[in-house]
C-alpha distance (Angstrom), angle and dihedral (degrees) to the residues before:
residue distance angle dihedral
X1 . . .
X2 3.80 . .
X3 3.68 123.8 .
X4 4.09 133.3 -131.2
X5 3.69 87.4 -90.6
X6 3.69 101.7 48.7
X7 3.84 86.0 49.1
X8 4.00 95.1 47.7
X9 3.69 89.7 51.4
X10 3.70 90.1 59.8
X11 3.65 122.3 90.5
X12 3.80 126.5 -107.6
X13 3.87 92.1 -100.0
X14 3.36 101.2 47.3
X15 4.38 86.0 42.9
X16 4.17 83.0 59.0
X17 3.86 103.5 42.9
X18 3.78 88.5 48.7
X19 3.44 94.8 50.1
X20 3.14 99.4 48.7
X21 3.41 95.7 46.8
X22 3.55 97.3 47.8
X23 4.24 98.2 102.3
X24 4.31 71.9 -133.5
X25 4.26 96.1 120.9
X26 4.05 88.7 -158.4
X27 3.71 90.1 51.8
X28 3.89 95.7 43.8
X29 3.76 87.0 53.0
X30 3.51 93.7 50.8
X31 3.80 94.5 45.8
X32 3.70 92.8 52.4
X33 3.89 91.2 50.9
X34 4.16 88.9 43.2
X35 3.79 81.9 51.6
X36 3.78 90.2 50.4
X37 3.70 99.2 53.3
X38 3.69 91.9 35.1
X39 4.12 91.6 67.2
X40 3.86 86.7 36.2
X41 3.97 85.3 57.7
X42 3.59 88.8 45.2
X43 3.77 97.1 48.1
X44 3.90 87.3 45.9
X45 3.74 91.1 52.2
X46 4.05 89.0 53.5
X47 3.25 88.3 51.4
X48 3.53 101.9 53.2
X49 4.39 99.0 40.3
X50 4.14 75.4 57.4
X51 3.63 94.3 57.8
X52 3.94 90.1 38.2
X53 3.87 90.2 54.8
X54 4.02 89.9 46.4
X55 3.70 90.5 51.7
X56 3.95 84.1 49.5
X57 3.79 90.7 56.3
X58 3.47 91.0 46.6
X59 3.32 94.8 48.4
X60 3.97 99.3 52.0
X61 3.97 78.1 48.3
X62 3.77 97.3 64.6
X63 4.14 88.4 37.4
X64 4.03 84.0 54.6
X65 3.90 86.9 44.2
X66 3.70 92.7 44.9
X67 4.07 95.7 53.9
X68 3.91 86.5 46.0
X69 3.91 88.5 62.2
X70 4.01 94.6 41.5
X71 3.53 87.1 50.3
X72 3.73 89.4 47.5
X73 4.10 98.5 47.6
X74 3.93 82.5 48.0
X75 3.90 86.0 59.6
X76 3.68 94.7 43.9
X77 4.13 97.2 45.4
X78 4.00 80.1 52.5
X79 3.86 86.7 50.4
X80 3.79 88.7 46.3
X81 3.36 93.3 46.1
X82 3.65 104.1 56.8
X83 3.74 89.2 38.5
X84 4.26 80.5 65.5
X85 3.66 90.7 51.9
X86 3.61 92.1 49.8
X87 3.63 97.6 49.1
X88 3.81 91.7 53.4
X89 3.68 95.7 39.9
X90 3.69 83.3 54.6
X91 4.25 97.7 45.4
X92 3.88 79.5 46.5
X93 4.17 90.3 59.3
């Protein structure tokens, strides 16, 4: 017979197909509810990588966005700029 650390070395699949397998009615219960909450874990962890990948789009969105603007303020202190060397070229007349 195994002991506790032999079993908490194993991984999660191998912890469910032995319980449940086991002919022990405890450890068959158990196993099916560690199976349970192991695809609930799994289904939550899908779940969340999608909403981190979203927020990843989103993100390079708003960086995309944000150089769009710079570039855009760089046109308009140009703009500004000239419009300064007009008005004193024009004062100057």
């Amino acid at each position: 017979m195994n002991d506790r650390n032999y079993w908490r070395s194993q991984d999660t699949s191998r912890l469910i197909d032995d319980a449940r397998h086991s002919g022990h009615e405890l450890a068959i219960v158990l196993g099916e509810r560690l199976e349970d909450l192991d695809v609930e874990a799994r289904e939550e962890l899908a779940e969340w990588q999608q909403k981190a990948e979203d927020l990843q789009i989103d993100c390079n969105q708003l960086d995309d966005k944000v150089y769009e603007l710079r570039a855009e303020i760089e046109q308009l202190e140009l703009m500004i700029a000239e419009r300064d060397r007009l008005i004193e070229e024009l004062k100057n007349v």
